[in-house]
Structure formats: structure tokens, C-alpha cells
N, C-alpha and C positions, 0 to 999 in steps of 0.2 A: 265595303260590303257589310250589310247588318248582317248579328249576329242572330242565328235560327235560333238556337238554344236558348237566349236572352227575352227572344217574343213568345216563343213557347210558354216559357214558365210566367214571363206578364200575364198573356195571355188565359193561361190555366187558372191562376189566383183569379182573377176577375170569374170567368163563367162557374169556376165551383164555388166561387161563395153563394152563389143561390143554391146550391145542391143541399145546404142541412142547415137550419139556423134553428140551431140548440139554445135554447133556455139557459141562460147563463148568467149568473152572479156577476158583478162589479168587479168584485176579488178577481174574478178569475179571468174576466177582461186583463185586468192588468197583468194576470201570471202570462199569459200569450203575446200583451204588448210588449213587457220586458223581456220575455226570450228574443222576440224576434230584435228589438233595439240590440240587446248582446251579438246576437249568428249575426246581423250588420255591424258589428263591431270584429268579429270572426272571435270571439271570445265563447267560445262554443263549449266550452269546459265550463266557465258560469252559468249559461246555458241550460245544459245540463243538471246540473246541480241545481237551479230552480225549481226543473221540473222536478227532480228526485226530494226534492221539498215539501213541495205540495199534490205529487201524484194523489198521495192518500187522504188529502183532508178534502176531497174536489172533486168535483165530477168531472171526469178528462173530456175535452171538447176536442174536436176536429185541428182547431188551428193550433193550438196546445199541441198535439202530436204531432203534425208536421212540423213544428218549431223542433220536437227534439229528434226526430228523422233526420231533419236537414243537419242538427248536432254533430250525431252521429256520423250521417254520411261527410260532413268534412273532418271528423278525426279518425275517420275510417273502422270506428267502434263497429265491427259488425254481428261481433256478441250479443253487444248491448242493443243494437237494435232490434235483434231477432227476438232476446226477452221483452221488450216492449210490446213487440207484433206478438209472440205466443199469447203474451196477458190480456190481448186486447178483448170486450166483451163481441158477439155478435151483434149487435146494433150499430156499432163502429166498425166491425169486419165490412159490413156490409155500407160503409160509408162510402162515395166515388172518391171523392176530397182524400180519404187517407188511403184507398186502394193506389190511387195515381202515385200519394209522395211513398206510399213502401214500393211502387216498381220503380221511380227516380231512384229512391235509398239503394235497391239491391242491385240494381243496374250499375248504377255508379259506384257499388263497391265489387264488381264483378261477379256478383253470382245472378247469371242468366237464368236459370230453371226455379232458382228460387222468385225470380220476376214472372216469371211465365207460368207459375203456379198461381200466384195472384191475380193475375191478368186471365187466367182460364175458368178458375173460381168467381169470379165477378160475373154476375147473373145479370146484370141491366151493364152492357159496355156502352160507352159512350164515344166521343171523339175524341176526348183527353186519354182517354186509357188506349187509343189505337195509337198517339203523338207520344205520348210518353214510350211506351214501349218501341215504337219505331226510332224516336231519340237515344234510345238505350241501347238498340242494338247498334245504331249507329258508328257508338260511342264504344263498343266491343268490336268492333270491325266486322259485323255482319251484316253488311249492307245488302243483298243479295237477300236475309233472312226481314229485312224492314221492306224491302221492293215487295214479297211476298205477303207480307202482312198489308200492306197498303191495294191490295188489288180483291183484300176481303168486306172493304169497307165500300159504302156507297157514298154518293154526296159528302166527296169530301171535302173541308173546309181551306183555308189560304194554308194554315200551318200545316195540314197532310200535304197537302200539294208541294211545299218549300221540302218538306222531309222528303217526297219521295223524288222529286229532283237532285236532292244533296246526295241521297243514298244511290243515282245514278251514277252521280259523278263522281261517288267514289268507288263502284265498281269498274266504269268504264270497258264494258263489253259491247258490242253489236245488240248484243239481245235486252240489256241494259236502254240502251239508248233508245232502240226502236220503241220498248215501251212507254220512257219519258215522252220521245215525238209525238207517240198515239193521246198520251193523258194532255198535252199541252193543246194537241188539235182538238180535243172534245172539251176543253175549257170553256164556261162562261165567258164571257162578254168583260164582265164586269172581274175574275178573274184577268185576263188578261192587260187591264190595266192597273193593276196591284203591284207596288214597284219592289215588295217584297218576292214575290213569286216569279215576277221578270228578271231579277236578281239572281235570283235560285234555279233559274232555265238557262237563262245567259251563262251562267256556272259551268253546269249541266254539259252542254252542247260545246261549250270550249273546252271541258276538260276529256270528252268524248269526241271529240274531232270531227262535230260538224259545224264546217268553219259556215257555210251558205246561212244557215241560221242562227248563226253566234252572230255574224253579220247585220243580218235583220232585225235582232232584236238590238244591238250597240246604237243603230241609227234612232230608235225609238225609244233609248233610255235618256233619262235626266245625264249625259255623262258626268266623270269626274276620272281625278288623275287615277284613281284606282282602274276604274275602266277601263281606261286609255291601257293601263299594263297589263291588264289581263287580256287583251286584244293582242299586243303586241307580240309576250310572251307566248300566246296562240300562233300566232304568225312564224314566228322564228320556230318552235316545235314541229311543223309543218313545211319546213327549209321558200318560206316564201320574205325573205331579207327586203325586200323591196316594199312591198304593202306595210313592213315594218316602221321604215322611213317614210311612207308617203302620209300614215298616220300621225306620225309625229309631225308635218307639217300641217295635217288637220288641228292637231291638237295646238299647233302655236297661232293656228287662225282662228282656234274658238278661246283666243286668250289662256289656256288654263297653263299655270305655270310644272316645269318639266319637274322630276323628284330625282336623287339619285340612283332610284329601282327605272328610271324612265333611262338615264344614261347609259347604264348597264344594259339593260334592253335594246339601244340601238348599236351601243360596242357591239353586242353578240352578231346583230343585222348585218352590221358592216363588217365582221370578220366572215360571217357566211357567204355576202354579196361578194369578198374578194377585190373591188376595187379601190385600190388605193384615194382616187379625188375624194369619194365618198366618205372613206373615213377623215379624212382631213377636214371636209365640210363641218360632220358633227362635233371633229373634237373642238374645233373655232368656238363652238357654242356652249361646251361644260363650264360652266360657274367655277372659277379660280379658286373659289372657297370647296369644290368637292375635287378638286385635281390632288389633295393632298391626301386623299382617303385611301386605302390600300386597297381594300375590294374593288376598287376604281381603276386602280393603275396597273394591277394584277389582269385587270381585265385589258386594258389598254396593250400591255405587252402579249399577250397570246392573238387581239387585233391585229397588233403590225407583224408579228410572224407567221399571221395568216396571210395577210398581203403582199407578204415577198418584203416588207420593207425594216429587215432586221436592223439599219441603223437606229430607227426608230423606238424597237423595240430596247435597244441597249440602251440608250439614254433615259429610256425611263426606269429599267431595272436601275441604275446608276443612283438617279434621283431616292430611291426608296434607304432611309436609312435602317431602317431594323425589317429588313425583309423576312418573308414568310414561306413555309415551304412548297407554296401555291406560286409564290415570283419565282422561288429558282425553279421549279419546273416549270411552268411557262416559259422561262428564258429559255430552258436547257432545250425543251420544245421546240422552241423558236427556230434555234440554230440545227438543229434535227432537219428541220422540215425544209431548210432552204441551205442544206448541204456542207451547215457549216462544222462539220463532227468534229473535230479537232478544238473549236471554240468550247461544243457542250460538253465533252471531257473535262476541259480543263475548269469548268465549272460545276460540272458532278462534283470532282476531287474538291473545289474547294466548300460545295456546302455544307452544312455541319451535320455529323451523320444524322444526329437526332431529328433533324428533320427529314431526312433522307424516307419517302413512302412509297407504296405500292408504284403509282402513277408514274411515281421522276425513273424509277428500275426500268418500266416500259419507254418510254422519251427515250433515255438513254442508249437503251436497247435497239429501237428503233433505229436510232440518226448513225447507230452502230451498224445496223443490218445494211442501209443507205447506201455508205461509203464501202463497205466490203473487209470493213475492221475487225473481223469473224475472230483473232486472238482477245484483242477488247473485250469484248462481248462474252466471249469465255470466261475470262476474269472478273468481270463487274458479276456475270450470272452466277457462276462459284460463291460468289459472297453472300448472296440473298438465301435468310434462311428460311421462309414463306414467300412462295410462291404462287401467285395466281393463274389462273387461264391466259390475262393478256400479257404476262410477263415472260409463259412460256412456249405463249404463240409466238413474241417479237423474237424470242431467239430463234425456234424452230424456223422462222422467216430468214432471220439472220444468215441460219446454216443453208438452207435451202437457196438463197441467192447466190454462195458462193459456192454450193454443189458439193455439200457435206452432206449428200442423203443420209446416208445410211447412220451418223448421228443425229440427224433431224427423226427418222423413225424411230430409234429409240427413247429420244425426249418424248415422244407423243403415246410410246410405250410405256413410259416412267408414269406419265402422266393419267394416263387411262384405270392405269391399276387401282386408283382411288376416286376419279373422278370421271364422271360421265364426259362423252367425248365431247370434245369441240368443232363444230365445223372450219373456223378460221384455220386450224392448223393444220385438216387437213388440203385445206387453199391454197394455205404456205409452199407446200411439198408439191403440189399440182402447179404452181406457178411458176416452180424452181425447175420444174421436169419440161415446160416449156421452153423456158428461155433454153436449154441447154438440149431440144428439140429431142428429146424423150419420147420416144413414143409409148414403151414398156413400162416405165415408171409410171408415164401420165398414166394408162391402163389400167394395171395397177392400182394406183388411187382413186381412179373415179368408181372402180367397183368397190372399193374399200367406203370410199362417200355412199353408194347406193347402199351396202349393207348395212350402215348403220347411222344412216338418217333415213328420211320419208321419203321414196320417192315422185310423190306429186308436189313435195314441198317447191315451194319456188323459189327461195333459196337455194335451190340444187340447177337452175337454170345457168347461172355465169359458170359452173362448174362446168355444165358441157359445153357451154363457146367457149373455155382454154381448152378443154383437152380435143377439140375440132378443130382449134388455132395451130395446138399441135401435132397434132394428124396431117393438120394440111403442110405447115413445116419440113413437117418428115417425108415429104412425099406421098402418104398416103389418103391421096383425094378421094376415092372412090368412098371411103367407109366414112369421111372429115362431109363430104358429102350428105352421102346417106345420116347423118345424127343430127345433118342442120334440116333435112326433110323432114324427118321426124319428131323435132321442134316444130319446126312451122305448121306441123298437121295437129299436135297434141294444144295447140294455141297455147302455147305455154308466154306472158307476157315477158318483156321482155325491156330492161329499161332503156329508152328513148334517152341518146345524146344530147348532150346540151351542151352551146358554149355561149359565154356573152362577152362584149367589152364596149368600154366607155370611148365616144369619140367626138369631139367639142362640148360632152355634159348631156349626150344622150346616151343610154344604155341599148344595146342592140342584142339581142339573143337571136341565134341559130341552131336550125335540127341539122341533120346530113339532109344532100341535096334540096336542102332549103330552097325554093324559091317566091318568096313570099313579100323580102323588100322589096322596095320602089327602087331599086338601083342593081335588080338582081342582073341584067343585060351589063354591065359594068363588071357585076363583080365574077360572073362566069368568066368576064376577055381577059381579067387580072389573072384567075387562075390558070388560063389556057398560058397567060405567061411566065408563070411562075413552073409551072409545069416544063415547060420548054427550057427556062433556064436552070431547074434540076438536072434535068437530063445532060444537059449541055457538061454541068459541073462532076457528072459520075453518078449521081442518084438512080438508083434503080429499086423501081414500085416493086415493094413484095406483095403479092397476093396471099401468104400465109396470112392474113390478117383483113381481110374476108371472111364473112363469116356467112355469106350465105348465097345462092347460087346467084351468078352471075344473071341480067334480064338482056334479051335483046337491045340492041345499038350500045350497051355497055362495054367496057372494057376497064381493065386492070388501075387506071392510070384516072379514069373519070371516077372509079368509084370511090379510091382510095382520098381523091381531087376534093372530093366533097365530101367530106366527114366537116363536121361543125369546124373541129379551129380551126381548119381552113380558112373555112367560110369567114370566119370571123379575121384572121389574120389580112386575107384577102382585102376587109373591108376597111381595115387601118389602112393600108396602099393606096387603096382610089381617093383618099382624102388629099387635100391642096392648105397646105404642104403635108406632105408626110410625116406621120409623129417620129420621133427620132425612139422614142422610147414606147412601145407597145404592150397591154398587158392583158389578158386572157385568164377567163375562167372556166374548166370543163367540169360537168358534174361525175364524172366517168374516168375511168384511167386513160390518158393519151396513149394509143395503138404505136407498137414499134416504126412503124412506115413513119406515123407525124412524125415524129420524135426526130427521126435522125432526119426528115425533110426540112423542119423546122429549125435547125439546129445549123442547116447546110444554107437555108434561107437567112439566118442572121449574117452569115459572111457575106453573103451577096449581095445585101438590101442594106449590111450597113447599121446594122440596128439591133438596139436589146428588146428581148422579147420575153417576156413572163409570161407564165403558162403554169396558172395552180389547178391541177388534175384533183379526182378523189382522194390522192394518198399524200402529194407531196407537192412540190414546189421548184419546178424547172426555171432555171436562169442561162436563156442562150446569147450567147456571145459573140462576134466572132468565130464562130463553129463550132464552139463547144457548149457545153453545158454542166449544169453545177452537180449533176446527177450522172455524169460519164462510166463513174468507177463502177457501177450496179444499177445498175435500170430495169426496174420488172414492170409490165405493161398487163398485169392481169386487170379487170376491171370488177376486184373483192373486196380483199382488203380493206376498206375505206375505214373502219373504226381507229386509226391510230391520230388522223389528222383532228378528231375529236377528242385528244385524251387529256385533255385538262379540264378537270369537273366544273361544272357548270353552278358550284355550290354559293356563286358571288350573285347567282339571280333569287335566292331566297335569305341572303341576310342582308341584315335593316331592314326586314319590311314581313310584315305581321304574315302568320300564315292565311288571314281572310283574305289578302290583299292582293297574292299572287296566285295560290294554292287552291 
């Protein structure tokens, strides 16, 4: 990605030097060649001291002054500059050439109003003085304050255009973006194929999340591997894992070789796609010379405990000799998320505390809340003596799964009295009042949620399908009813199920009552059977877990029949032979009904079945599962299966390059 800033100011020196050609001595040529051979040397104190040489035997000329502007503005002199600018005469106030480098000078030493005094005083503005000061506010973080200045100007040139794309992309609003779209569709011609300005939309549009026209524009640039990761990283931001890899095999059919920010980029793909072939595919392909890099294998280990496939992850934390406090919490993670608490304890206790941070407190806490370790959890929490939101959500979870309300509400009491509320925790407690078929508590909470969040938020929608899950639980349909009518009337949206899995090296996604594959007459007769041999074994369909009114020819047994992992388990069955080992990914929490079906179908079918939901990571076995001791089926929660920062997608690699 070129830099803006860097063409700007080419760009600027070229058209202002036609702006003043002063009458100028020999001598004094060389007083302006030799400052600027110094400030390119960054020796900006010789500099300096040139000028303060011959200010007074000389007529100060234009390039002369910006030479000790630029001085200044890199030793931060902003004294000294401002005495240069007081003394300056009016024939040079009124110069463009030094109006432009005093709003660089004061921008860049952060005084905005003293720029914007300059900038309002200038009686013939140009387009350098509308770039400059849009680059300044830039550079102050008022992007929002340069979008507004740019919609004062007509006919703007390539450099407004790049500014007022960048100043898009770094507020990243709707209103933001809609303007960028408008300025990009009333572009010239000749505009549009300016690969600086294409550059600076393509920016634009991926960092604002319109993926349809980051698209459009990717296909019609020069690529390069830079591209390719700002694509990518677009992709995975946007949870679409699969256009991530299917990129990446564009990208080894247009030759271009992969980078370490590229390998990282599809680790993330392949922990969000969840299927184990996949990741084994790519890791086949990382260059043995980047397998020993840590941000590499840090990332590698939080992959395979996304997959379910913690032996994998251990053997690489193993290999790490001077690990970091990124590998133990991804380890501790790991084994969190696929039930193994007793392994992440015993590797809390052994990391060394100094690296012990925010993140590993929450992991720990979590894989604590999991198993039902609630004395644990007490103890490890007691120690922590800054506490965040998601540290005090994972306990409040903690307590709430094993039906410690009444300290769970106090935590969120303790909590509240300095800190603006949380939703999550109060999700926690509404989760816990489910499982343990609450109706009172659920009540309770959900009016406690209405008072003090928004109620058209949408956010507040999975709140009312628990506590309707729990109404209907409790026996009471009639009002579990009436709140799913009143969803469905207020159109409130509502996120659509997802499952997928891999079977001979194709990927298959499923909605509820899916019928859309070429093999759906197959996989409904699988289900009718599976169905029949639940029953058979003691399984009985809860309809607590319905969430909305039943439709003619439906019944209890077809609705529940057709939820996605069905579907998708289903569709491992009708395969010849059958895979012995089956693995599933839902975007959603798995509903208590799958769960214990799934869990009854591994005994009977004979097979292990993976099943990584939004929060965690089911391993059924033989009848059981790795998640038996505490299972909550709310569909919230989802932020803890995210909690290892994502901080290995921005180092090694320049902020142009990803950012």
C-alpha cells in the first residue's frame, strides 16, 4: 500500500514551486540547499542553526522557511516555530508555499486551531491548503473533521480523493462510508483508474465492511501479497473462513508467494471454519523456516483447540522453548474449551505469575465455570486484583451455572457500582435461571435487562428466546407463547442456525429444516431413523426448546428432528462407509434436546462426534460427553471462545499492510 502522506508532500513541493519565484541571490540558493541536504540527514539542529546564521544578512525566501519549519516540526520546537511565524513579513504571510508548511508544522506538533487560524486567514485557498489540513486532521484523529472539510471543496484532485477515502476508513461509520460510495461513483473516468485512489477505496470499503465492493475493486487491481491480506483479513473479520482459503488458492494460482501475515491469516480461517482436514491441509504448506516463529505457533495452538484437536495443540505448546504469555493462555484455552479443566489448572499454577494477564484469568475462569469447579474459581478469582468485565462475567457465569445466584447478583452489584452495566452478565444469570427452570429469576432478569439497556436493541432478542425457553420449561406456555408472537410481529431479526461438516473433502452447510441438497429425500429417511431409534433407547423430544409456535403437519419430534446438526449429522450416515469419527460446526449454541440426542446417538451409531457450538466444544462418546458436569444451552455468550487476542495478525507486518 503507498504511502498518502509521502505523495502529498511530493506532490505539494512540485505544484508550489510555481507559486512564488523570488528573486534570489546564489548565497542564498545555497542557504536553502544546505538546510534541506541536513533535515535529509535529520540533523535538524544544524539546520537550524544555519538558518539562525543568516536569517538577518538575507532576504528569507520561501524554501528557506519551510527548511526550518520542517526543523522544527521534527525536534518538536514549537516555540521556535511560532517566533519564526510571528516575525514573518506580510508578503510571505501571504505566501501559499509557507501557509501550507506552517499548517504541516502545527498540525504535526498538535496544535489544531493554531492550523486552522492559518488555514482561515489564507485569502486565495488552494488544493494544497484543503490536503494539508485534511492530512493534519487526519493525523489528530479527526477524521470526521477532514470528511467535512473535503465536501467544501470542488474538483477535487487524486490527493483529496486518497485523503477523503483514508479519513473514511478510519472513521468507519455507515454515514462515513455512504459518502465515500457517493464520491467514488461520481469519480472521473480517468480517476478511477489511478491506482493510488483505487488503493485508498479498496482501503476504504474493507475497513468499512463493504465486502461486495472491496471485491470489485481486488479483481481490477495490479494484486500483490499485500492485497491478498487485506482481503483475507477482510474475510475472517466478517466470520466468512472459507472465501479466506479459497483466496489463498487464487493467490498460489497467480504465482504470488504466501508471507508469514498470509499464514496467520488462514490459521485464523481455519480455527473459525472448525474443520480439522482443513487445518492439516494448510499447515502441510507453512515453510519449515516460519514453523519456528512464535506468533506462528501461538497461533497454531489456539487453531487446534479450536478444532477439538488438543493433542495437537499440546505438542506444539511442548515444542516452544521460551514460551510467552500468549502460548500459556492459548494452551490454558485450549483445554478450557474441550473440557479438559483439570489439565488448564494445572498449567495456570505452573505459568509464571509475571506473565499471568487479563485474558489467561478469563480462560481459566471459564474452563472453571465448564466443569462446575465453582470452589476453583473462587480461589483463582480472590487473587486477581484488577478486574475487568470479562473476568467478572466468566465468574458470575461460573456461579450462575451451578446455581449460586444470589452471589452471582452480588458480583454484578460489586461490579455495577463503578462500572457501567454489562449485558453478558446479565445473560449469565438468565442462563443459569434456565437451566435450573426459573421462572421467577428468569422474570426477574429480563426486566432487570429491559431497564437498563435499550429496548429495541437487538442485542436484547437472544434474551427473550431464554427466558421464553424458560417459561416454556416451567410449564408456562401460554405467556412463553405470547413473547414468541410478539417477536415475530415486532420483526425483530433473529440469527439463523448454522451447521456445517466436511465429508470426502466437501464442506456441506445446513439451516433448520433445510431442504436444499441434492440428497435431501435420503437425509429426511436417515432422520426418520434416527428418530425411531432414540425413542426406542428412552429419548424423549423436549419441546421446552421450541421457540416458536408450532405450524401445521408439524409435531414436537420433526421440529426438534431438523435443527441444522441434525441435519448435518444425518448427512455423515447416508455416506458409504460411514465415517467412524464425525465432526460438526454450529454457529449457535447446540439446544438441550440436540445435545443429550447426540450424545445418546453416539452410543448407538458407535461413533465419536465433535460438535463445536458458539461457546465450547462437545466430545460425544459412547453416551457421554466432555461437557456432562455443566451444560448451558443459552445461544449468548459466544465471546469467551474468542478470548485469545488476535494481536499475532498485526505484528511483522507494517501498519499499511494490514490496517
Amino acid at each position: 500500500m503507498f504511502s498518502i502522506f509521502s505523495l502529498i508532500s511530493h506532490q505539494t513541493k512540485w505544484k508550489s514551486v510555481n507559486l512564488l519565484r523570488t528573486i534570489i541571490s546564489s548565497k542564498q540558493i545555497n542557504i536553502d540547499i544546505e538546510m534541506k541536504k541536513l533535515n535529509d540527514r535529520k540533523e535538524f539542529v544544524k539546520a537550524l542553526d544555519l538558518f539562525d546564521k543568516h536569517k538577518h544578512q538575507s532576504i528569507l525566501t520561501d524554501r528557506i522557511l519551510v527548511q526550518a519549519f520542517k526543523a522544527c516540526t521534527q525536534l518538536g520546537y514549537i516555540e521556535r516555530g511560532q517566533i519564526i511565524h510571528k516575525e514573518l513579513p506580510n508578503n510571505l504571510l501571504n505566501n501559499s508555499y509557507i501557509q501550507t508548511s506552517l499548517i504541516n508544522f502545527y498540525m504535526q506538533c498538535g496544535r489544531i486551531n493554531d492550523a486552522q487560524c492559518v488555514f482561515d486567514l489564507s485569502k486565495n485557498k488552494t488544493l494544497i491548503h484543503y490536503g494539508s489540513m485534511m492530512k493534519g486532521l487526519i493525523r489528530n484523529n479527526m477524521s470526521e473533521k477532514a470528511i467535512e472539510l473535503f465536501s467544501q471543496t470542488s474538483n477535487p484532485d487524486g490527493i483529496l480523493l486518497c485523503l477523503l477515502f483514508n479519513s473514511c476508513a478510519h472513521v468507519r461509520t455507515k454515514q462515513a462510508l455512504d459518502f465515500g460510495r457517493k464520491i467514488w461513483s461520481e469519480m472521473s473516468s480517468i480517476h478511477h483508474k489511478d491506482k493510488y485512489i483505487i488503493s485508498s477505496a479498496f482501503d476504504m470499503f474493507i475497513k468499512c465492511g463493504d465486502i461486495v465492493n472491496a471485491e470489485n475493486l481486488f479483481t481490477k487491481k495490479n494484486r500483490n501479497v499485500i492485497d491478498y491480506g487485506q482481503m483475507m483479513k477482510c474475510y475472517n473479520d466478517h466470520n466468512m473462513p472459507m472465501k479466506t482459503i479459497n483466496l489463498y488458492e487464487k493467490m498460489n494460482n497467480e504465482h504470488i508467494q504466501a508471507q508469514l501475515i498470509t499464514f496467520l491469516l488462514l490459521i485464523d480461517a481455519c480455527g473459525q471454519l472448525g474443520i480439522e482436514s482443513r487445518c492439516r491441509s494448510i499447515v502441510k504448506q507453512i515453510p519449515s523456516t516460519m514453523l519456528n516463529d512464535l506468533i506462528l505457533r501461538n497461533a497454531l495452538i489456539h487453531m487446534w483447540g479450536k478444532v477439538g484437536c488438543v493433542n495437537e495443540a499440546r505438542h506444539t505448546f511442548k515444542q516452544i522453548d521460551q514460551p510467552d504469555h500468549v502460548t500459556y493462555t492459548a494452551m490454558i484455552n485450549s483445554y478450557g474449551l474441550n473440557g479438559m479443566v483439570h489439565d488448564a489448572i494445572e498449567l495456570y499454577h505452573r505459568m509464571p505469575s509475571e506473565m499471568i494477564v487479563d485474558k489467561t484469568y478469563t480462560c481459566i475462569l471459564n474452563a472453571c465455570s465448564h466443569s462446575g469447579l465453582v470452589d476453583e474459581a473462587r480461589a483463582i478469582f480472590s487473587t486477581i486484583r484488577m478486574k475487568d468485565k470479562w473476568i467478572y462475567t466468566s465468574m458470575i457465569d461460573c456461579l450462575s451455572r451451578s446455581f449460586f445466584f444470589d452471589e452471582a447478583k452480588q458480583l454484578i452489584e460489586e461490579f455495577e457500582r463503578d462500572q457501567p452495566p454489562y449485558l453478558p452478565m446479565h445473560m449469565s444469570l438468565l442462563s443459569g435461571a434456565r437451566n435450573r427452570h426459573d421462572a421467577s429469576l428468569a422474570r426477574q432478569t429480563v426486566q432487570r435487562i429491559r431497564e437498563l439497556f435499550h429496548n429495541g436493541d437487538e442485542s436484547l432478542v437472544p434474551a427473550s428466546i431464554l427466558f421464553t425457553n424458560t417459561l416454556a420449561s416451567s410449564g408456562e406456555l401460554e405467556e412463553a407463547s405470547q413473547i414468541r408472537w410478539n417477536m415475530s410481529q415486532s420483526r425483530a431479526k433473529l440469527r439463523c442456525g448454522l451447521a456445517w461438516t466436511e465429508v470426502n473433502g466437501e464442506l456441506v452447510q445446513f439451516r433448520v429444516q433445510d431442504q436444499s441438497h441434492s440428497r435431501t429425500s435420503e437425509l429426511y429417511d436417515e432422520l426418520d431413523r434416527l428418530e425411531k431409534e432414540l425413542i426406542e433407547h428412552g429419548h424423549k423430544f423436549d419441546a421446552s426448546w421450541i421457540t416458536r409456535p408450532l405450524m401445521a403437519g408439524e409435531t414436537v419430534e420433526s421440529v426438534l428432528n431438523s435443527h441444522s446438526e441434525r441435519l448435518a449429522l444425518a448427512y455423515n450416515f447416508i455416506q458409504r462407509p460411514v465415517p467412524s469419527r464425525i465432526q460438526i460446526v454450529k454457529n449457535l449454541r447446540i439446544c438441550g434436546d440436540c445435545h443429550g440426542a447426540i450424545k445418546l446417538i453416539s452410543k448407538i451409531r458407535r461413533c465419536e462426534i465433535i460438535v463445536r457450538d458458539a461457546n465450547r466444544i462437545h466430545h460425544f462418546s459412547d453416551g457421554k460427553c466432555s461437557s456432562d458436569r455443566s451444560v448451558d444451552f443459552d445461544d449468548v455468550c459466544c465471546f469467551l471462545i474468542e478470548i485469545i487476542p488476535k494481536q499475532y495478525h498485526q505484528l511483522r507486518v507494517k501498519a499499511s499492510e494490514i490496517c
